[in-house]
C-alpha positions as CSV (number, residue, x, y, z in Angstrom):
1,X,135.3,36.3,98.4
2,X,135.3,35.3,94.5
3,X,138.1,37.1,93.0
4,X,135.9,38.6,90.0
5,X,133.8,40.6,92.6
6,X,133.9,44.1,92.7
7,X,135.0,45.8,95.9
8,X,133.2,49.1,96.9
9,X,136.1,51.5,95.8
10,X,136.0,49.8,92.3
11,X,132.2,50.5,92.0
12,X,132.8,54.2,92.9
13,X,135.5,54.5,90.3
14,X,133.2,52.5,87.7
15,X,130.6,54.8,88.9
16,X,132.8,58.1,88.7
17,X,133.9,57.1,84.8
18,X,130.6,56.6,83.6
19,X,129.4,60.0,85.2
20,X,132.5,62.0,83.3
21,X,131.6,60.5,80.2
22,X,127.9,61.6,80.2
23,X,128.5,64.8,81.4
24,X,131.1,65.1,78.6
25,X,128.5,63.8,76.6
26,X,125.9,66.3,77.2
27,X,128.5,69.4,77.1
28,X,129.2,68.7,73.6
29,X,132.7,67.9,74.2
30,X,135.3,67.2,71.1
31,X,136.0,63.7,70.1
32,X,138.9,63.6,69.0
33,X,139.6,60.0,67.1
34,X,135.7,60.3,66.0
35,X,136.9,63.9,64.1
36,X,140.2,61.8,62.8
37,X,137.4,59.1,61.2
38,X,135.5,61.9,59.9
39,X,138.5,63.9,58.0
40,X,139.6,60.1,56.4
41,X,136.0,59.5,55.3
42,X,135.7,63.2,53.6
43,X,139.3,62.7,51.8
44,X,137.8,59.0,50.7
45,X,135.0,60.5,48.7
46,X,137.0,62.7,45.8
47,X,138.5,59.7,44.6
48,X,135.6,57.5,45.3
49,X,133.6,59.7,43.4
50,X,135.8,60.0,40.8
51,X,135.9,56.6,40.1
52,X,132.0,56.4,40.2
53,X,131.0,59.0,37.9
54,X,133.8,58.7,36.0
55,X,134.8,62.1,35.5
56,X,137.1,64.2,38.0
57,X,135.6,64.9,41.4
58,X,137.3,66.9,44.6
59,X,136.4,66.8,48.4
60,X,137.6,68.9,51.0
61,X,137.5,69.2,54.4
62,X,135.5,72.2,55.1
63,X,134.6,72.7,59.1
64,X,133.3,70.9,61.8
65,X,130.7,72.0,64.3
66,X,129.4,70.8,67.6
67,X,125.6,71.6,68.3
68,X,122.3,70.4,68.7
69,X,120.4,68.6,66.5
70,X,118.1,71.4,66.1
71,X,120.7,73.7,65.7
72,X,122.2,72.2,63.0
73,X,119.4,71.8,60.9
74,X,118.6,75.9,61.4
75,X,122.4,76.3,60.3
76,X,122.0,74.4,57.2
77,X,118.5,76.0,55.9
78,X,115.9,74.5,53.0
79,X,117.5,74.4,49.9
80,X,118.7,71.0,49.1
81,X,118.2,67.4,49.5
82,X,118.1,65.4,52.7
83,X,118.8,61.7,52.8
84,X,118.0,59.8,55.8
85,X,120.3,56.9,57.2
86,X,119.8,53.9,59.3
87,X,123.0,52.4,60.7
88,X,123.0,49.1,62.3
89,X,123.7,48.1,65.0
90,X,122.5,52.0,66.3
91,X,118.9,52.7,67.0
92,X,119.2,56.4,65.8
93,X,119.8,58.1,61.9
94,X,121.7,60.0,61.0
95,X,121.4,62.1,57.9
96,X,123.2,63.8,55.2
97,X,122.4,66.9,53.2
98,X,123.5,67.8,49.6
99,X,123.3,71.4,47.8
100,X,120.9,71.3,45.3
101,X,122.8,72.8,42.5
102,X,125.6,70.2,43.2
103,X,123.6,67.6,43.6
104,X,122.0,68.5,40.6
105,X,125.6,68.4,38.2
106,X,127.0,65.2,40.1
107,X,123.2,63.5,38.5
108,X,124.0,64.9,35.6
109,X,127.5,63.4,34.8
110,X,125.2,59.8,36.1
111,X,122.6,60.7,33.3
112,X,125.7,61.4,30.6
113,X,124.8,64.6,30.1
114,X,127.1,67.2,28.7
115,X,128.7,70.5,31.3
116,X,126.7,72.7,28.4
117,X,123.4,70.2,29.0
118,X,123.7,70.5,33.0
119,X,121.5,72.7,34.5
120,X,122.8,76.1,36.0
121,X,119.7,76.2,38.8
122,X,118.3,73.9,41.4
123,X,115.6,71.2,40.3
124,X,112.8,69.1,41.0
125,X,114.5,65.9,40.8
126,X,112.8,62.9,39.0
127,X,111.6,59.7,40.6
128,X,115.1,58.4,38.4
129,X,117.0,61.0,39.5
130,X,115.9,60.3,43.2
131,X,117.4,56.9,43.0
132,X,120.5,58.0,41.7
133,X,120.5,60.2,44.8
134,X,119.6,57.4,46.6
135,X,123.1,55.5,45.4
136,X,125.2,58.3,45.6
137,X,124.1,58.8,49.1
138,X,124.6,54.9,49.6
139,X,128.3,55.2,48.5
140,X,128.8,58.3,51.1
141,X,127.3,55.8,53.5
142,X,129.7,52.6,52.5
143,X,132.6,55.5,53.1
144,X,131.3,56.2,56.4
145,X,131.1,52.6,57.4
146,X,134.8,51.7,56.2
147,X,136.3,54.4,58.2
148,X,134.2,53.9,61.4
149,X,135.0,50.5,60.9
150,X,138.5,51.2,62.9
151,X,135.7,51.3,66.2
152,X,133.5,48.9,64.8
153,X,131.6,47.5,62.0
154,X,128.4,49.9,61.1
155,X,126.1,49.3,58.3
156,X,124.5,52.6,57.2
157,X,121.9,52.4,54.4
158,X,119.3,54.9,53.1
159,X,115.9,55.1,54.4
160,X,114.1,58.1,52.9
161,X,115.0,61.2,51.1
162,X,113.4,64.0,54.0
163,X,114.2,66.1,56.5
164,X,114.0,65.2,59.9
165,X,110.7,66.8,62.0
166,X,110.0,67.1,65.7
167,X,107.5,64.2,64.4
168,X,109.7,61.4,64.2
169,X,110.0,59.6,67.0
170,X,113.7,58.7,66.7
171,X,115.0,62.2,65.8
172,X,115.2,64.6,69.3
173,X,116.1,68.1,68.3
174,X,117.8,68.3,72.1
175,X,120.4,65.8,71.1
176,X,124.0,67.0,70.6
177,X,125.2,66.5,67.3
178,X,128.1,66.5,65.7
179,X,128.2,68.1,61.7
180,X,130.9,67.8,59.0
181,X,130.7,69.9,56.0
182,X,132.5,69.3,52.8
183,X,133.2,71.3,50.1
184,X,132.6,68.8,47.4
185,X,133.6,70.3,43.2
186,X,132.4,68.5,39.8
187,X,134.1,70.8,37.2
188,X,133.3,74.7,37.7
189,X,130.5,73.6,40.1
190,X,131.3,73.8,44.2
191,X,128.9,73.0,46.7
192,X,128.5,71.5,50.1
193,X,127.5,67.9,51.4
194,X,127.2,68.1,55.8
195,X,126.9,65.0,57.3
196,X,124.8,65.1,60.5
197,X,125.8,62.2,63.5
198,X,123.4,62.7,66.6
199,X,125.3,61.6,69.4
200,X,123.4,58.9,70.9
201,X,124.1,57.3,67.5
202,X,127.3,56.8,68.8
203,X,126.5,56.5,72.5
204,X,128.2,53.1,73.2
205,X,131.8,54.1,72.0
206,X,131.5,57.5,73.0
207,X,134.5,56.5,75.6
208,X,136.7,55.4,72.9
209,X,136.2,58.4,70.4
210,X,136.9,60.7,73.3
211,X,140.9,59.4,73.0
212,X,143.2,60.7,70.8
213,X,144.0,58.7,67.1
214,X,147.0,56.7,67.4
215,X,149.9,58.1,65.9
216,X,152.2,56.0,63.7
217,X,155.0,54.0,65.6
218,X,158.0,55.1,65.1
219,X,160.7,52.7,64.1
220,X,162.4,50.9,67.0
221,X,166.0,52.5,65.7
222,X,168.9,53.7,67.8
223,X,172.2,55.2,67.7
224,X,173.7,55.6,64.1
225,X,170.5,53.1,62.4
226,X,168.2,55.8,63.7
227,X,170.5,58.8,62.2
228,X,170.5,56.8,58.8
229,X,166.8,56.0,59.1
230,X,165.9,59.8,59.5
231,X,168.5,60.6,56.5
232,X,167.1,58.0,54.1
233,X,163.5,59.1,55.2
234,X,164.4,62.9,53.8
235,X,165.4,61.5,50.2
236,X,163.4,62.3,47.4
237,X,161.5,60.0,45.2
238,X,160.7,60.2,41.8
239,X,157.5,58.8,41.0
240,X,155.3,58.9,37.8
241,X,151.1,57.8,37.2
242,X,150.7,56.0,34.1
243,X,147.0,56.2,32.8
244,X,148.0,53.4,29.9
245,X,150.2,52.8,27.3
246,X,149.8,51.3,23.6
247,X,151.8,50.4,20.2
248,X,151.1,51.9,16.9
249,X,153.1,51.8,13.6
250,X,155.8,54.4,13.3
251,X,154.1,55.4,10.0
252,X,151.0,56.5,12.3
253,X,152.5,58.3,15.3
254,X,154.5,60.4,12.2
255,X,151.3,61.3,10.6
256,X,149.7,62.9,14.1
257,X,149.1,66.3,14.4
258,X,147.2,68.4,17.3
259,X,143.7,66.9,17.4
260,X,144.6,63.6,16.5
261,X,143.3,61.3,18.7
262,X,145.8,58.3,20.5
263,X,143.9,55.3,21.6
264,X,145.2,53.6,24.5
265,X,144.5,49.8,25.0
266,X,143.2,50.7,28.6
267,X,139.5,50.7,29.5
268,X,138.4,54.0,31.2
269,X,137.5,52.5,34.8
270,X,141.3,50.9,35.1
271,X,143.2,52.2,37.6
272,X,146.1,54.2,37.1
273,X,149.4,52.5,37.4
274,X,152.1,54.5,40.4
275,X,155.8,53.5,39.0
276,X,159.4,53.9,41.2
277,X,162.3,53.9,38.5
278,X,161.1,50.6,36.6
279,X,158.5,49.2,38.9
280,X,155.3,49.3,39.4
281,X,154.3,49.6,43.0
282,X,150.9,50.8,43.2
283,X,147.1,51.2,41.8
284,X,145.3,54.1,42.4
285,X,142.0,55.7,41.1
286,X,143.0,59.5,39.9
287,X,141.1,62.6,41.2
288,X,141.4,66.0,41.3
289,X,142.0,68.6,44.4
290,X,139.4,72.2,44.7
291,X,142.9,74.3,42.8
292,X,142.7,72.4,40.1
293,X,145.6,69.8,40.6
294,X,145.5,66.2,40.3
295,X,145.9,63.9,42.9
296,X,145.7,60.1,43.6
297,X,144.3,57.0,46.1
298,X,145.9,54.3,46.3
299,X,143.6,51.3,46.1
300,X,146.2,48.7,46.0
301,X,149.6,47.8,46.7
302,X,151.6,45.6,44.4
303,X,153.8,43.3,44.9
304,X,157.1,45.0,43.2
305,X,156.9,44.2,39.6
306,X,159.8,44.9,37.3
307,X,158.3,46.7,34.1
308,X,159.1,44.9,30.7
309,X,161.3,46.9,28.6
C-alpha cells in the first residue's frame, strides 16, 4: 500500500474535523485570532486617518457582535452610508457602514473646510463627495487587508456605495456574520463605522481563525538572567515626540510674544521623530485617543541615530 494513502480511521477523523468546524460555523461560534485581526485593524485607522486628512483623528474599539447577516443590518438601521467591498480571492462582500454626520465632518476636513463651515446635520453627499467616500472607504479596506494579511493576502476594493438587498445574488441574509463597530471622533464630532464580514467570506480559514492569537515568546532566560531580565523589563523610560525643530536669530525668539507664530523647517505630512536620551529611535504618525490625549504609531523603526548636538 502507497504510504500517502489514507487509511479508514484517518478518513473518519478528516471526516469528524470538517463536521466540527461547520457546525461551529453555523452556531456562530467566536473566532478568536479573527477578533485579535479585527481589534489591530480598528487601532490602525486613528493614526491612519490622521495622517490622511491631516488633522487629529481617534478610533476605538467599540463592540463586537455575532449575528446574521440580516440581523445585522436591522441592528444598524438607515441613516448613513453603505459601501460595498469585493475582496479577492473570496467570492462574497463584505460591507462597511459610516454615520452620516461623521461621515459628513471627515469629507469636510478632505474638502478644507473650516469646523465653523462643517455641517451640524446629515447630507446628500455630492457625486465629489461620493468619491471621497469612495477613498476613505478604500483606506479602511487597505487596513483590513494588512492585518488579515497575518492568514493571508486579501485584496478588498470598493464596488458600490448601497446597501445590500435580498436581490443580490451574492448577499444571503441567513449567513452568520460577524460585525465590528468603532467609535470613530474628528474634533467634537463622534460617530460609528461597523464593519460587516459574512462568514463564508472567510469560509476557507475558518479553521485557523478559530485558534487562539499567538502570544509573544517569552525570552529563553533562566536562573539569575531571567531575574535580571524581568528587573530591567520594569525600568522606566523616558521618551519624548519631536514634531520639528528650527533656528532663528536670538534677536527674533526675544521679540516673541503670545500669538507669534514659530515656523518650523518640517513639512506637515513628516512624521514625528520618538527620541531615548539622545537618539532617535522611531517615526511615528501622531493621533489622538476619544479623552482627548495624544497618542502615537510607529511607522518605522530606525536604526539608532545619535542626535547632533
Amino acid at each position: 500500500m502507497n504510504d500517502a494513502s489514507t487509511t479508514p480511521g484517518d478518513a473518519d477523523e478528516t471526516l469528524v474535523e470538517e463536521l466540527m468546524i461547520r457546525a461551529a460555523a453555523a452556531s456562530g461560534a467566536a473566532l478568536p485570532l479573527l477578533e485579535s485581526i479585527l481589534r489591530e485593524f480598528v487601532a490602525s485607522i486613528g493614526p491612519d486617518l490622521t495622517q490622511f486628512l491631516e488633522a487629529p483623528v481617534s478610533a476605538e474599539f467599540e463592540q463586537l457582535k455575532y449575528t446574521t447577516c440580516d440581523e445585522a443590518l436591522e441592528q444598524i438601521g438607515e441613516d448613513g452610508i453603505f459601501v460595498q467591498a469585493n475582496v479577492q480571492p473570496f467570492a462574497n462582500p463584505l460591507v462597511l457602514w459610516f454615520d452620516a454626520l461623521l461621515l459628513g465632518r471627515l469629507i469636510d476636513a478632505l474638502l478644507g473646510s473650516t469646523a465653523s463651515e462643517a455641517s451640524e446635520r446629515p447630507r446628500t453627499f455630492t457625486r465629489l463627495e461620493k468619491h471621497l467616500i469612495d477613498q476613505l472607504a478604500a483606506r479602511l479596506l487597505g487596513l483590513f487587508s494588512s492585518s488579515y494579511a497575518a492568514v493571508r493576502s486579501v485584496n478588498a476594493a470598493t464596488a458600490r456605495l448601497e446597501r445590500p438587498t435580498l436581490e443580490d445574488a451574492d448577499w444571503n441574509g441567513s449567513e452568520k456574520c460577524v460585525s465590528i463597530y468603532t467609535t470613530v471622533s474628528k474634533e467634537e464630532i463622534s460617530g460609528t463605522v461597523v464593519m460587516l464580514l459574512p462568514f463564508p467570506i472567510f469560509a476557507d480559514d475558518y479553521e485557523q481563525l478559530l485558534m487562539e492569537p499567538e502570544a509573544p515568546p517569552e525570552p529563553a532566560l533562566g536562573g539569575w538572567r531571567h531575574e535580571m531580565s524581568r528587573a530591567l523589563g520594569r525600568t522606566g523610560l523616558k521618551l519624548k515626540a519631536v514634531l520639528g525643530d528650527t533656528s532663528v536669530p536670538l534677536v527674533e525668539a526675544l521679540s516673541w510674544r503670545e500669538g507669534s507664530i514659530v515656523r518650523l523647517e518640517t513639512e506637515a505630512t513628516e512624521d514625528v521623530r520618538v527620541i531615548c536620551g539622545d537618539h532617535t529611535i522611531f517615526q511615528a504618525v501622531p493621533g489622538r485617543r476619544d479623552n482627548g490625549v495624544l497618542a502615537l504609531r510607529i511607522t518605522s523603526d530606525v536604526e539608532m541615530t545619535r542626535i547632533k548636538e
